[in-house]
C-alpha positions in Angstrom: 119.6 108.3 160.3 122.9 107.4 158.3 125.8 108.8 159.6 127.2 108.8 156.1 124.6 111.1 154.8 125.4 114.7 154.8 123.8 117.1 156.6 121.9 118.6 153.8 121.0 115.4 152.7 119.2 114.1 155.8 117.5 118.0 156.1 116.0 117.2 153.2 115.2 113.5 153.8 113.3 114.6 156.5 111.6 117.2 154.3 110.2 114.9 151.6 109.1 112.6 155.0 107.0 115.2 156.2 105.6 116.2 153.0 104.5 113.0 152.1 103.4 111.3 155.6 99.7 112.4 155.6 99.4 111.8 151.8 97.3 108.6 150.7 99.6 106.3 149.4 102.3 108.5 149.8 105.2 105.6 149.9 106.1 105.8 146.0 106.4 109.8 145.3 108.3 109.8 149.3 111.1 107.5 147.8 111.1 108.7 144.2 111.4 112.2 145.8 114.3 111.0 148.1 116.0 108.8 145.0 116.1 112.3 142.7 117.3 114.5 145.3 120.4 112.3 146.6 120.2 109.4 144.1 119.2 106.2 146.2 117.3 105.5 149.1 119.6 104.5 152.1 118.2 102.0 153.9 119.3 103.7 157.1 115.8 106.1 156.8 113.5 102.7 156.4 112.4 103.2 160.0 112.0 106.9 159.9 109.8 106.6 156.7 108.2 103.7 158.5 107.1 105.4 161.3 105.6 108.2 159.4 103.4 106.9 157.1 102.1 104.0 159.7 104.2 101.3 158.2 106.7 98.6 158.8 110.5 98.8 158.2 110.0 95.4 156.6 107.1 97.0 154.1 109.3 100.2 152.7 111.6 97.6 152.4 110.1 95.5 150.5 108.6 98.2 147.9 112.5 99.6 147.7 113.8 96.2 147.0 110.7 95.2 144.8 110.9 97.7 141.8 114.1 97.9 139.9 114.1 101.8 139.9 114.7 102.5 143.5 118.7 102.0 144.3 119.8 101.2 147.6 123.5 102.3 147.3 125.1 105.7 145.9 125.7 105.5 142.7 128.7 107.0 140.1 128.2 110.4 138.6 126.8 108.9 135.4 124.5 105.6 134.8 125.2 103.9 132.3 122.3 101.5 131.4 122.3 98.0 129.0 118.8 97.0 127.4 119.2 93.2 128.0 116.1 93.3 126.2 115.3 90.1 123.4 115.4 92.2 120.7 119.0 94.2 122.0 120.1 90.5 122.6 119.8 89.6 119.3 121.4 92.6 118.0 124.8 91.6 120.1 124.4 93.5 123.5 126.1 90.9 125.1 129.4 91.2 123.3 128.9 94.8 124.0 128.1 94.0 127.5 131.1 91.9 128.0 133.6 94.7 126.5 131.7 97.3 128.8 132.2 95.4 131.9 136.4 94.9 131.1 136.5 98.5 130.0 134.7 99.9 133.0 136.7 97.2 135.6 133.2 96.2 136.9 130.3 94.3 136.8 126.3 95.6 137.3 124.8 97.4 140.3 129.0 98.2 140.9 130.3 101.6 140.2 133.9 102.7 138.5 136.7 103.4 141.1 136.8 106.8 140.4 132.9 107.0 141.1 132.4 108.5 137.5 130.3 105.6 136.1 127.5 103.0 137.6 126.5 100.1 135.6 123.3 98.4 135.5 121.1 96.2 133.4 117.6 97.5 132.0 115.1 95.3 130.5 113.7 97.1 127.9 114.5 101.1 126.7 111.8 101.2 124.5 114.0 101.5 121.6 113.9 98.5 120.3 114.2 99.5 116.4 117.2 100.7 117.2 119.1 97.8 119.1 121.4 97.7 121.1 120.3 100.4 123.1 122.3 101.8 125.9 121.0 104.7 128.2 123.4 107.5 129.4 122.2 109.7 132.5 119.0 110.1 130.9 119.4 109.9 126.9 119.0 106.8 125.2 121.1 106.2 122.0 120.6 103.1 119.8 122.8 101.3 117.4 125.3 100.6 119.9 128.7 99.2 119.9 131.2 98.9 121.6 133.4 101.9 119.7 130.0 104.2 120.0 129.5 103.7 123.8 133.8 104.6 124.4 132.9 107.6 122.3 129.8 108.3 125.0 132.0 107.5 127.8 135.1 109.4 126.3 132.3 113.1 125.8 131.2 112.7 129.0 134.8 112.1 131.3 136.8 114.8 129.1 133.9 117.0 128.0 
């Protein structure tokens, strides 16, 4: 297993493994379950999973890399999400897009020096009367620009 990982974290890696290696189609809730307890799935435990439920490194790989939920990399303290949806595209998400990314100091899938914020695309928050979306931790908030996001980031770094 990792050597980054934490002792707690890789006791309870190990946990979800054996709770979910003699469940049918076990895969999906074994790497959600690891994703929301440490927020990604290191690729260091691919073999460990592998071995567990019956299945090639290359096979829990390729279901991690496949769906866009499943990170590979620790991420900041708080995701924030872009819909790059048509309809938030329309409604100017680039522009805010582009401001985000200078403000922040990086692009998607890259997380703030300070580890406080990742940022990643999202095709579609379901809140498309409402665009542009953006989805903080878990809320999503519509009518976005660029002065409502700082206010968003701004609450949540100073409380």
């Amino acid at each position: 297993m990792d050597h980054l990982l934490s002792p707690e974290q890789q006791m309870l890696i190990q946990a979800h493994i054996q709770a979910h290696q003699h469940v049918p189609g076990g895969l999906m809730p074994l790497l959600h379950a690891i994703q929301d307890d440490i927020g990604y799935v290191p690729d260091a435990v691919y073999p460990d999973i592998a071995k567990a439920l019956a299945l090639s490194v290359a096979e829990v790989h390729g279901v991690v890399t496949f769906y866009h939920h499943f990170r590979t990399h620790p991420i900041g303290r708080h995701v924030l999400q872009i819909c790059r949806a048509e309809s938030c595209q329309a409604m100017g998400c680039g522009k805010l897009e582009a401001e985000l990314k200078s403000r922040l100091g990086v692009d998607y899938h890259q997380t703030t020096q300070d580890g406080q914020f990742t940022l990643l695309p999202v095709y579609c928050l379901g809140n498309c009367g409402c665009s542009p979306s953006v989805m903080l931790d878990d809320e999503v908030y519509g009518r976005m620009d660029t002065e409502k996001v700082s206010e968003l980031i701004d609450e949540v770094c100073h409380g």
